[in-house]
C-alpha positions in Angstrom: 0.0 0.0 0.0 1.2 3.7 -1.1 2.2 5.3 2.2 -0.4 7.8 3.8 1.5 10.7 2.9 4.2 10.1 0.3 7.1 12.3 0.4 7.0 15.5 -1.4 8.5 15.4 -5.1 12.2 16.5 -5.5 13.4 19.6 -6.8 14.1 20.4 -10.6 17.4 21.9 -11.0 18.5 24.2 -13.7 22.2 24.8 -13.7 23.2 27.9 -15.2 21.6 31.3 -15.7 22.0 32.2 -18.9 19.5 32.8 -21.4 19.0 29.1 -22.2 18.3 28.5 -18.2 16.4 31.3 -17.4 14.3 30.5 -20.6 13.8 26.8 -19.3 12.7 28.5 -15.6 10.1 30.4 -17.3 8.8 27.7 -19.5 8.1 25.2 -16.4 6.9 28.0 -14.9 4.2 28.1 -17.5 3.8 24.2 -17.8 3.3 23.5 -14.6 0.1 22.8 -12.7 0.1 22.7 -8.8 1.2 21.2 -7.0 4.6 21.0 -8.8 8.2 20.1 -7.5 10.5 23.1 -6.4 12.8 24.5 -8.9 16.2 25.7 -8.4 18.2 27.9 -10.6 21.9 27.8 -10.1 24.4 30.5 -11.2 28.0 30.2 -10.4 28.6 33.9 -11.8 26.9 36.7 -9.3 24.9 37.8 -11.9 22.6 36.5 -14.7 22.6 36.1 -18.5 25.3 34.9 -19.5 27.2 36.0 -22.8 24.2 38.6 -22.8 25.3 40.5 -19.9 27.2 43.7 -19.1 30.3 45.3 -17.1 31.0 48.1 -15.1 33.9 50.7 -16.9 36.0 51.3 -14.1 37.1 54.8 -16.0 33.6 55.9 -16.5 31.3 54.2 -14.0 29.0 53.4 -17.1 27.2 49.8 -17.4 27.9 48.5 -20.7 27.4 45.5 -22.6 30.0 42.7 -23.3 28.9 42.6 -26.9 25.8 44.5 -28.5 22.6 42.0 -28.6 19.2 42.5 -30.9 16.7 40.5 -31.7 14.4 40.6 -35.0 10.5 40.4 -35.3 11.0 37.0 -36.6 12.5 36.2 -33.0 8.9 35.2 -31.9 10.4 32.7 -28.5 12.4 35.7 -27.8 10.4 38.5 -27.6 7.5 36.2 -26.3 9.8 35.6 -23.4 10.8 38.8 -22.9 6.7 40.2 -22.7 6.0 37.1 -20.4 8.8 38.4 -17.6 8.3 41.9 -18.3 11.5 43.6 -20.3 9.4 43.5 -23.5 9.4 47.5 -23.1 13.2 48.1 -23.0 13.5 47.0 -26.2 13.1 50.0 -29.0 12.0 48.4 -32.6 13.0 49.5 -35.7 11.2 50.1 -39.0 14.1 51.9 -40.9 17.7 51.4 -41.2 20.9 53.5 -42.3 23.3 51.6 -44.5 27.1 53.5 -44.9 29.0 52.4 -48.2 32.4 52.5 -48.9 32.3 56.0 -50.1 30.5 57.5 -47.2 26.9 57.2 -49.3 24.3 56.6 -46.9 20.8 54.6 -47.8 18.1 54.4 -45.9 16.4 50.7 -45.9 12.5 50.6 -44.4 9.4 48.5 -46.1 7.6 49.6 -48.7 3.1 49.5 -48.5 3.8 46.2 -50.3 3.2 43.1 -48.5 6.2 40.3 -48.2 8.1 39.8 -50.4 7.8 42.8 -52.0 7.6 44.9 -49.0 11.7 45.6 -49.2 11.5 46.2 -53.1 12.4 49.6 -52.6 15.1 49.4 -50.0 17.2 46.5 -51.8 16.5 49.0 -54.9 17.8 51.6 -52.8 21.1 50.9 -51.9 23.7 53.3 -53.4 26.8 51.3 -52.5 25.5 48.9 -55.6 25.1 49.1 -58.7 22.0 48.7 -60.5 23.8 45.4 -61.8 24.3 44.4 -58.7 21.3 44.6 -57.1 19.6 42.9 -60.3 22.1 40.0 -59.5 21.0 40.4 -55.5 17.3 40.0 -56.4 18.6 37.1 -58.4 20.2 35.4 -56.0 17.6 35.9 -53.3 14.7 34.3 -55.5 17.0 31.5 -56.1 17.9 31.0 -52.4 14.2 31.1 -51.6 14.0 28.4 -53.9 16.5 26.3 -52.8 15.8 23.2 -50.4 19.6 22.8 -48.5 19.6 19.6 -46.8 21.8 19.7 -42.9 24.4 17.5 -44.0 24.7 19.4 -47.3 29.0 20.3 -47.2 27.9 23.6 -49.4 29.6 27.0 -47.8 27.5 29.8 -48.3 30.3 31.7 -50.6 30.6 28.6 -52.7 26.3 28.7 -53.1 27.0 32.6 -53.8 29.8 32.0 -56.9 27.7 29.0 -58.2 24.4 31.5 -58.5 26.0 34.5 -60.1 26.6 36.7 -57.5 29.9 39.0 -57.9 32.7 39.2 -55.0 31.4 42.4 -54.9 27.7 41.9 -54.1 29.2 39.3 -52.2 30.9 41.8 -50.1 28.8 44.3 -50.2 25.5 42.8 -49.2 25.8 38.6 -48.5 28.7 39.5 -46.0 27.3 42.6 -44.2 23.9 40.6 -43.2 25.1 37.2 -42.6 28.5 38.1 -40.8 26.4 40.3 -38.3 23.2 37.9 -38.1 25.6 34.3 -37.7 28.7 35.8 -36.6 30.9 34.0 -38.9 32.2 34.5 -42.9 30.8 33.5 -45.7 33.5 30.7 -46.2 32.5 28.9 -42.9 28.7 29.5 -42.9 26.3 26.7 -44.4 23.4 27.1 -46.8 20.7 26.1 -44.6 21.4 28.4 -41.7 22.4 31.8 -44.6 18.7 30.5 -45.9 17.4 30.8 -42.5 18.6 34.3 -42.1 17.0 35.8 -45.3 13.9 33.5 -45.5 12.9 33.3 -42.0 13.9 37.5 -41.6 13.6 39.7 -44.5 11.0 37.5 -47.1 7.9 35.6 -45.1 6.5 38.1 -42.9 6.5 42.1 -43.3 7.8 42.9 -39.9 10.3 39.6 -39.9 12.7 42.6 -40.4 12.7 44.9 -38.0 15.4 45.2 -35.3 13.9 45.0 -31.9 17.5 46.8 -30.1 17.7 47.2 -26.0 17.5 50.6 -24.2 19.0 49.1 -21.3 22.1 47.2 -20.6 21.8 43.4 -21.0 22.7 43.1 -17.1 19.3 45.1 -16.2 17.1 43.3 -19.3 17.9 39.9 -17.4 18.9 40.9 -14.1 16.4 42.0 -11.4 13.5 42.1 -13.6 14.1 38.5 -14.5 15.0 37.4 -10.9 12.0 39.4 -9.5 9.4 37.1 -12.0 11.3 34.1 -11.2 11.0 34.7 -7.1 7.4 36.0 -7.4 6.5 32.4 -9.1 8.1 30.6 -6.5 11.8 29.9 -8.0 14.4 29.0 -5.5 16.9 31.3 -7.7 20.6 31.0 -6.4 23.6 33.5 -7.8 27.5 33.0 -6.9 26.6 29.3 -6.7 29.1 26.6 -8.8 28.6 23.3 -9.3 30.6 20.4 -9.0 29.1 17.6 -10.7 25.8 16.3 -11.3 25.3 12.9 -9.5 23.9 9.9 -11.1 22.8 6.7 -9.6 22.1 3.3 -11.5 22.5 5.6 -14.9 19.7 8.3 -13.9 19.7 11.5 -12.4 20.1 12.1 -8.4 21.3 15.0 -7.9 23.6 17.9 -7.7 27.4 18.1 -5.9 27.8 21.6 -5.5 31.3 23.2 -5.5 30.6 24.1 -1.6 30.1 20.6 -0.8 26.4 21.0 -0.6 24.7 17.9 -2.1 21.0 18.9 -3.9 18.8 15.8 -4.4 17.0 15.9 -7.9 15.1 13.7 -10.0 15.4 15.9 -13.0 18.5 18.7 -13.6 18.9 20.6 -16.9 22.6 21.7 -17.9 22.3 25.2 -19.2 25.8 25.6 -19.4 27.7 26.6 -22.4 28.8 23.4 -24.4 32.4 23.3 -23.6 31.6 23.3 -19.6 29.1 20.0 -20.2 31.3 17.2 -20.0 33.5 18.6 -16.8 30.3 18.1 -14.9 29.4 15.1 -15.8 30.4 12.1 -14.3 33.3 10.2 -16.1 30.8 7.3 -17.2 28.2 9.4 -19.2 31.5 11.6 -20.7 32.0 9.0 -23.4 28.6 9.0 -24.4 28.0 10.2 -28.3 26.0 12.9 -27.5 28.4 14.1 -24.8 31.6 13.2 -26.5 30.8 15.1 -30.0 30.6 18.5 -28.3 34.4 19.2 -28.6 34.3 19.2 -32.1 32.0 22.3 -32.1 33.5 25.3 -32.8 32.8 28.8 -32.0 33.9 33.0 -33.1 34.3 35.8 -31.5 32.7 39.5 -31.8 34.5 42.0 -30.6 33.2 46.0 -29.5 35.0 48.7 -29.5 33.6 51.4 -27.1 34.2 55.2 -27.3 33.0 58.3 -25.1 33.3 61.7 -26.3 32.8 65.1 -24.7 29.5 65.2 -27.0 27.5 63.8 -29.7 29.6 63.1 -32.7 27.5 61.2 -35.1 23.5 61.9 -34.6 22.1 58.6 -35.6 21.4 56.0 -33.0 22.5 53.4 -35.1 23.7 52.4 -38.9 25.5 49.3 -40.2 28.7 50.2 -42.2 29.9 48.2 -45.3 33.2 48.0 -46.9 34.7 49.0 -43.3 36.8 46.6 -40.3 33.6 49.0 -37.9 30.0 47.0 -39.1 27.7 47.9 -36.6 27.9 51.2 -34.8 25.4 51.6 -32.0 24.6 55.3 -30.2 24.2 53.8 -26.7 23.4 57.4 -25.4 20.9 58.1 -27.5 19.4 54.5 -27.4 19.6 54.4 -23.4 18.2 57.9 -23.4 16.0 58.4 -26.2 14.5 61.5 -25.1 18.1 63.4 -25.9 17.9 65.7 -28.4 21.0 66.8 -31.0 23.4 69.1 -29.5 22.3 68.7 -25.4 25.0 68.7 -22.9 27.0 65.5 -22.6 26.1 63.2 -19.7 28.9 62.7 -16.8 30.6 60.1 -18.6 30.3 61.5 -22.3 28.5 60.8 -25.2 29.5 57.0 -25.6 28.9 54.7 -28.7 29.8 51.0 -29.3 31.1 49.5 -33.2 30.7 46.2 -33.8 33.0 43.5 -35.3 31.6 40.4 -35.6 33.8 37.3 -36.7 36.7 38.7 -35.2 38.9 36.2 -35.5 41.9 38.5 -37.0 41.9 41.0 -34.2 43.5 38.0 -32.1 47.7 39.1 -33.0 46.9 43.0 -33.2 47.6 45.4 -30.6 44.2 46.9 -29.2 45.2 50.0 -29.8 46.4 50.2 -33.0 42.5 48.1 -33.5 41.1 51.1 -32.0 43.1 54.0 -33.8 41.9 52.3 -36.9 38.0 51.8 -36.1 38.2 55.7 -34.9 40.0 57.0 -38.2 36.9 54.8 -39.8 34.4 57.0 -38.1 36.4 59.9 -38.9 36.4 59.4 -42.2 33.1 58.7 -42.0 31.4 61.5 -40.0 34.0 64.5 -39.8 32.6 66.2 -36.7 34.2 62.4 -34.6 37.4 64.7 -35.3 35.8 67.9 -33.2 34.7 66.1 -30.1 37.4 65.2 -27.6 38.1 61.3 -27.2 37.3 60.7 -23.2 38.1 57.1 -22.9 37.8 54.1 -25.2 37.7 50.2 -25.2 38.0 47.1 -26.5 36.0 44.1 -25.4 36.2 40.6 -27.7 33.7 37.5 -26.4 35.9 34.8 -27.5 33.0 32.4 -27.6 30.2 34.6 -28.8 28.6 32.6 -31.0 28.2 29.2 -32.2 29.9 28.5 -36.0 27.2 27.4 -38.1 29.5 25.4 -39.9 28.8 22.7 -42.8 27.7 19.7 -41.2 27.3 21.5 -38.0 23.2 19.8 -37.7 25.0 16.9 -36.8 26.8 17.7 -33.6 23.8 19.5 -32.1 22.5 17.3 -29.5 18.9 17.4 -29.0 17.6 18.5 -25.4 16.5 15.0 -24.3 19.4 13.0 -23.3 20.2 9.8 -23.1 20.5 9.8 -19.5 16.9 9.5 -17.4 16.3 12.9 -15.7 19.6 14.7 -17.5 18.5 17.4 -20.3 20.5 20.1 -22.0 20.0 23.7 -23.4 21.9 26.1 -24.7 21.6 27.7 -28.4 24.5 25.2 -29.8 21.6 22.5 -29.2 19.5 21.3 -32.1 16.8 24.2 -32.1 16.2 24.4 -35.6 17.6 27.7 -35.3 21.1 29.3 -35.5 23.5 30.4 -32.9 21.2 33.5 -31.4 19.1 34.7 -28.6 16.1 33.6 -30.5 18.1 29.8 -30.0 18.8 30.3 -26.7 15.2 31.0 -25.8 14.3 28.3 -28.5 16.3 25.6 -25.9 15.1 26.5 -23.1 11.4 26.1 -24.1 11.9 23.1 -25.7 13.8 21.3 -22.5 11.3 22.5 -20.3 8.7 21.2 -23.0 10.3 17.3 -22.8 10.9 17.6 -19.4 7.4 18.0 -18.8 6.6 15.5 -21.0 8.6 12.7 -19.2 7.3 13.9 -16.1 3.6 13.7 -17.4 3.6 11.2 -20.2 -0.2 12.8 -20.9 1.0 16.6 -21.1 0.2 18.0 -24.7 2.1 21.1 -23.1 3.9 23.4 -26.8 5.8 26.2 -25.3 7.7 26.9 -28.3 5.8 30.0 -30.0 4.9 29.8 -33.8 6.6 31.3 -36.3 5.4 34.7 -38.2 2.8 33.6 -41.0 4.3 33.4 -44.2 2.2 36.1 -46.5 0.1 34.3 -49.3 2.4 36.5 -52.1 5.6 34.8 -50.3 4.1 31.3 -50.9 2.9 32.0 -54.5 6.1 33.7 -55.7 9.1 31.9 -53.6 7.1 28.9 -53.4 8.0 29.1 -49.4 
């Protein structure tokens, strides 16, 4: 006979507090029924999320971010996540965009009143730093990757695709590079068809707003920070910072437990590893290390973004934000302006000066240079670019590089990616290098966290129909009749 009153379930643990983990806190969260076993988020940082989170300038006193993080209206997990703990509004969307070519020409790239995949007509038509020839060949080539049906293990590199479809190392350059370099992180050489498709299809031709930039107001360290901590404690998350792990404990081939680095020991029936790829096998015991799924993550390789951060006495370039092409600089963010966007041109400076971030994504040749002579050449860029950066007096500047930014969505890559479910009873994984069906982004993060807290609930409750993961945008009726998508 079952005992009068059966002992209470055991906790669910969540180790790390990125993205990926506090996505997978939110999304049992939102599963769950009462009553429900405890759940207990471990971070061995003392702060949360991540690669997405931010640093104190010991010069200026100003919060800023590691590396600069936006989403896209196509990101539907990620912004669904951030509106469900609150953060939705620090997070400024973007219907137009400023492109800078190679001879300072600047185009400006918003929809047209057409609906998708017309709708960006106009701004493809629109960009000065090609020629009409080339952006004939770049309507070309985007039909024809619309049209193309890229399979995971397909050994394709996105620049091969590119020269065996027409388009010019120029357009190549030009356009391809800029998008996909910022989007995935990586060049064109190392980037496989079915994630470049993913980019372009999923962002700029189903849905008219797939597009838009959704960009923070706030540092990263605020967005998931206290606000997300504060959702998580009011809906009864045992949330734990400055708290390492040691090894997760397995008995008879299932879950246990937790060892933490304090000699603490957590009993747990279920524990999801939200750590970043290269940390899973140290915290697993030596049996379950050899395991396939386990074993593969060490051939998974990642790049680097690097930012470059400068303060000046005031505003030197007015825009809040603008991608430059045929430059080392990509991105270049206003972070005054976007942090304060009531500021108007010419107001006083703030304490710590007008500051603005530049982008280099892929920034694997930065590794042998000397930061400053990196920093003298981004700043003679902006120079060049907008004279009155010459006017303003240079108050500090920066150079931060994420070695690990981003996972490299090399050929073959599909492979490696472990699912969430594991092989192990009670043991799942997320993270955005896990099989999402998404690239390397916050959007995958989010993706893996859902989706672990989706089969976890599904083992608990083998009858749970419980979908966290949001649907996509609807593709528009004119994308499926002319793409065929």
């Amino acid at each position: 006979m079952p005992p009068e009153n059966p002992p209470p379930s055991l906790p669910t643990v969540i180790v790390g507090g990125g993205l990926a983990g506090l996505a997978t806190a939110v999304g049992l969260k939102q599963a769950q029924s009462s009553p429900a076993p405890k759940i207990i988020l471990l971070e061995s940082r003392p702060r949360w999320g991540g690669r997405a989170t931010s640093i104190v300038d010991q010069t200026t006193g100003e919060t800023i971010d590691n590396c600069q993080h936006v989403g896209m209206g196509c990101c539907t997990n990620f912004i669904h996540f951030c509106e469900t703990v609150g953060v939705a509004h620090h997070f400024r969307r973007e219907r137009a965009l400023t492109f800078i070519g190679p001879k300072q020409e600047s185009s400006r790239f918003a929809a047209g009143p057409w609906p998708a995949p017309l709708h960006l007509a106009g701004a493809f038509a629109g960009l000065k730093h090609l020629s009409w020839k080339d952006r004939w060949s770049l309507a070309w080539g985007l039909k024809r990757l619309a049209k193309s049906r890229p399979r995971d293990e397909d050994p394709t590199t996105f620049a091969d695709w590119l020269t065996q479809n027409g388009q010019s190392p120029r357009v190549q350059e030009r356009f391809w590079n800029v998008v996909l370099v910022s989007a995935l992180s990586e060049t064109l050489d190392r980037i496989n068809l079915a994630a470049a498709r993913k980019v372009f299809v999923d962002g700029f031709l189903a849905h008219r707003a797939a597009w838009e930039v959704h960009i923070p107001t706030a540092p990263l360290g605020d967005l998931y920070g206290s606000s997300v901590q504060t959702w998580l404690t009011s809906h009864g998350v045992d949330t734990r910072l400055s708290t390492g792990v040691q090894q997760i404990e397995l008995t008879e081939g299932r879950v246990s437990g937790v060892l933490l680095r304090s000699g603490e020991h957590l009993p747990a029936t279920r524990v999801v590893l939200a750590v970043p790829a290269q940390r899973v096998a140290d915290l697993l015991p030596e049996a379950a290390r050899s395991l396939p799924e386990f074993a593969q993550l060490n051939r998974l390789e990642w790049a680097p973004i690097s930012s470059a951060h400068f303060w000046f006495d005031r505003e030197a370039i007015p825009l809040p934000h603008a991608a430059l092409v045929g430059y080392r600089s990509q991105w270049l963010f206003n972070r005054t302006a976007l942090h304060a966007p009531a500021s108007t041109p010419g107001a006083p400076a703030p304490d710590s000066g007008w500051s603005y971030q530049v982008v280099i994504s892929a920034s694997r040749d930065l590794a042998g240079e000397d930061r400053d002579s990196v920093l003298d050449e981004i700043l003679a860029e902006l120079t060049r670019i907008w004279p009155a950066v010459a006017q303003a007096k240079l108050l500090h500047r920066r150079l931060i590089t994420e070695h690990a930014a981003a996972l490299s969505m090399l050929p073959g890559v599909e492979a490696i990616r472990p699912p969430q479910r594991t092989s192990v009873p009670g043991l799942y994984l997320a993270g955005d290098y896990t099989r999402t069906g998404w690239p390397s982004t916050m959007e995958g993060a989010v993706r893996s966290g859902y989706l672990a807290a989706q089969a976890l609930q599904q083992d608990t409750h083998p009858n749970s129909s419980v979908q966290l993961l949001q649907p996509d945008l609807p593709t528009s009726l004119w994308a499926r009749l002319l793409l065929g998508l």
